[in-house]
N, C-alpha and C positions, 0 to 999 in steps of 0.2 A: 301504486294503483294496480286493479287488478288484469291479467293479461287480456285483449282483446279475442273476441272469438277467431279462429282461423279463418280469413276472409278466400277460404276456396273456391276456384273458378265454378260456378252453380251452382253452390252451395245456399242453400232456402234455410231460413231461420226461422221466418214464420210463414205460414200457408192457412191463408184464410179463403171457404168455400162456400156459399150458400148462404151469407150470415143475414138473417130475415128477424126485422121485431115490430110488433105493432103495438101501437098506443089506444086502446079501444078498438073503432071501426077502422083508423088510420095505419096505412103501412109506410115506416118513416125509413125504412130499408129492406131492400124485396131482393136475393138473391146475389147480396156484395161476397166480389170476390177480391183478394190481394194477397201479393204476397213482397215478402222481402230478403235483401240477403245482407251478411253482413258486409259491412264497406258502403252499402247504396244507401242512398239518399231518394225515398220515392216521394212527389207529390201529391196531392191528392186536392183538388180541385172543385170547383163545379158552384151553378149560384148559391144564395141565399136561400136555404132550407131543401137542399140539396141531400143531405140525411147524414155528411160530412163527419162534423163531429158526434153524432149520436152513432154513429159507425165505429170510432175511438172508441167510444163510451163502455159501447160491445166489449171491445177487446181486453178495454183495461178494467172492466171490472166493474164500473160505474151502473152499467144494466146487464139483465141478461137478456139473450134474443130466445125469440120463440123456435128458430132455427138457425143451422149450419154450427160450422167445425172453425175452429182455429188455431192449430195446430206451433207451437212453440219449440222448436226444436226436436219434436219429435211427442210433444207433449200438447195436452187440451189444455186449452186458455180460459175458456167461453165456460161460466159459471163461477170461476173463482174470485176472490176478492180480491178490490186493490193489494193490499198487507200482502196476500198471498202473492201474488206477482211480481211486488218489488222483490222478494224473496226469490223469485228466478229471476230475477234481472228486467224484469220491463216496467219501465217508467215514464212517466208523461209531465209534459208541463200543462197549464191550464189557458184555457181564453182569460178568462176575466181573472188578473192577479186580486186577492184578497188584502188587504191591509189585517195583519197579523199582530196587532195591538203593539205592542213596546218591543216585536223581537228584532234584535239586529241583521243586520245583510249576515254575518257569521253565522247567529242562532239558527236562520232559516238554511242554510248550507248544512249543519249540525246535522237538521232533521232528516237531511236524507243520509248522511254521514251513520246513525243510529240505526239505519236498518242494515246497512254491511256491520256495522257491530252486531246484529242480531243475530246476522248469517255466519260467525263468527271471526267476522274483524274483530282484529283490536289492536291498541295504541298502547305506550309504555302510558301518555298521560294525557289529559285533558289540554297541556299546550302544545303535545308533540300533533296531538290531531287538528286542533286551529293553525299550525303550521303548516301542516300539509295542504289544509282546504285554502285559507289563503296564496298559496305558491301555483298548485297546481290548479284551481280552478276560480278564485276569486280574482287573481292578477290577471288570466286570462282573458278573463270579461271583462276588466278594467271595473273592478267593483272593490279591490284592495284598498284605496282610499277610505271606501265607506264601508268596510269591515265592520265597523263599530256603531252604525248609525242606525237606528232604529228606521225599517223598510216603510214606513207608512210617511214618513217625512220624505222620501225621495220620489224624483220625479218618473213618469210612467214608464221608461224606458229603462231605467234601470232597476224598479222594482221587478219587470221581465226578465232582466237578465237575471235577475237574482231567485226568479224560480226557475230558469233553467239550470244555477247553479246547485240547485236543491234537489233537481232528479238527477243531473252528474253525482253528485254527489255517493248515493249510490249504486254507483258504478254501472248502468247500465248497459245490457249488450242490446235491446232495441228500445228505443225512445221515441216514442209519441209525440210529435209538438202540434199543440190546437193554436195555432195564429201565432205565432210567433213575435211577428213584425206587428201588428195590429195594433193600431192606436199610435206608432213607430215616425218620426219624419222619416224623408226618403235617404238622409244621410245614418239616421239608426238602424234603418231598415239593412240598407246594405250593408252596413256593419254587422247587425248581427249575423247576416247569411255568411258573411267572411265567417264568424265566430263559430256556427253550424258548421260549414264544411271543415272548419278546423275539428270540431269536435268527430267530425265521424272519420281525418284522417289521422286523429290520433289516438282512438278507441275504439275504431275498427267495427265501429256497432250499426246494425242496421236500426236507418230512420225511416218514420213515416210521419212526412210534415204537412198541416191541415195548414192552406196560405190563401190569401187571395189578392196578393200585389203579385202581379204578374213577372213583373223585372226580378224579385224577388227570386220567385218561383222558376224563372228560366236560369237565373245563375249561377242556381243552388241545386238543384234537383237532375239525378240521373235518369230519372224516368217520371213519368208522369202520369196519375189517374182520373179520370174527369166523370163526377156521377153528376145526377140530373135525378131530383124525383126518385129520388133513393134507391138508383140505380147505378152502375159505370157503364157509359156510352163513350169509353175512348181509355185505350192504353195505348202507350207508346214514348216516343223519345220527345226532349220538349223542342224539337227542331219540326215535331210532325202532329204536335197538337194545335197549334195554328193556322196549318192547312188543313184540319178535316172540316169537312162542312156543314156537319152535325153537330160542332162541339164551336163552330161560329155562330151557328144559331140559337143554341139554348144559353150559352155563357158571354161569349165575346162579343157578344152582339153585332153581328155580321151576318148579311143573307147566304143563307145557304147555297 
């Protein structure tokens, strides 16, 4: 696998400022700022239609915004295409997992396996790299069982791990998760967060996870960002997002 980035004491991997897009007359993010480093685990928060994921969307490629910067290493994010970004290393898993007709929990690990080949990986052979994907990233998820199974027969929880086996795959140095846990019982849920913080302390990549189980979110996350109305009304550690009284009243539902 390939070497993690140097997880250097304040060292920023991405730096996102200003990022603003409107849909029509509608501003669905007005001025989001975030940033990440490698090693950290951020959250990112806030209610339902909060501008959350259309925030993601921004970054990886899915939309452009009508403004701000997002800064990749040192590099513009903001205008380039998915393709183009797995090619620098950022990857994302999806809300809504898709049933991908007959391809196996392996096939779908492949397809992100395909774009490190593109960036010039390569395998001696077609089973030396199903080897590797099941060893290092399908056993981990406990999806090795169903290597072979066609993803639209399995059940919700592990069709999700099998598309975040799909952005590991790879190799990413910042990974996006849109809900992770969502749709998840409380015993998947936590598991998977076990499997994320595994994932960022053995690949050294910085995350930014879109969640809304809170227990989740405080287990798992080194820091935390809470928009409202497609804004951020609250950074800080997840020990000090619970006591602000701004971010009890638009989200947690608590008087301010």
């Amino acid at each position: 696998m390939a070497a993690p980035l140097p997880a250097e004491a304040g060292a920023v991997a991405l730096t996102a400022q200003n990022v603003t897009i409107r849909f029509g007359g509608v501003v669905a993010v007005a001025g989001m700022a975030l940033d990440a480093t490698p090693g950290e685990i951020v959250g990112l928060i806030g209610p339902n239609g909060a501008g959350k994921t259309t925030f993601v969307n921004c970054i990886c490629g899915t939309y452009r915004p009508n403004a701000g910067t997002a800064l990749w290493l040192g590099r513009e994010l903001l205008g380039l295409s998915p393709h183009a970004l797995l090619k620098l290393g950022v990857a994302r898993t999806f809300q809504n997992v898709a049933s991908l007709h007959d391809l196996t929990v392996l096939d779908i690990a492949k397809l992100g396996a395909a774009v490190r080949a593109g960036s010039g990986g390569f395998f001696a052979s077609e089973k030396a790299l199903e080897a590797e994907l099941t060893e290092t990233l399908l056993r981990p998820l406990h999806l090795a069982d169903v290597a072979h199974t066609p993803i639209q027969t399995l059940p919700y929880g592990r069709r999700k791990a099998a598309d975040l086996a799909r952005a590991l795959a790879a190799q990413p140095q910042l990974l996006l998760l849109d809900e992770p846990v969502a749709g998840l019982t409380s015993q998947e849920g936590m598991a998977m967060a076990a499997v994320i913080r595994g994932v960022r302390d053995r690949f050294g990549c910085a995350v930014i996870m879109v969640e809304h189980k809170m227990d989740v979110v405080m287990s798992t996350c080194d820091r935390i960002a809470v928009m409202a109305a497609g804004s951020k009304i609250f950074e800080g550690l997840p020990e000090e997002v619970q006591s602000d009284a701004e971010v009890q009243r638009v989200y947690l539902g608590e008087p301010g």
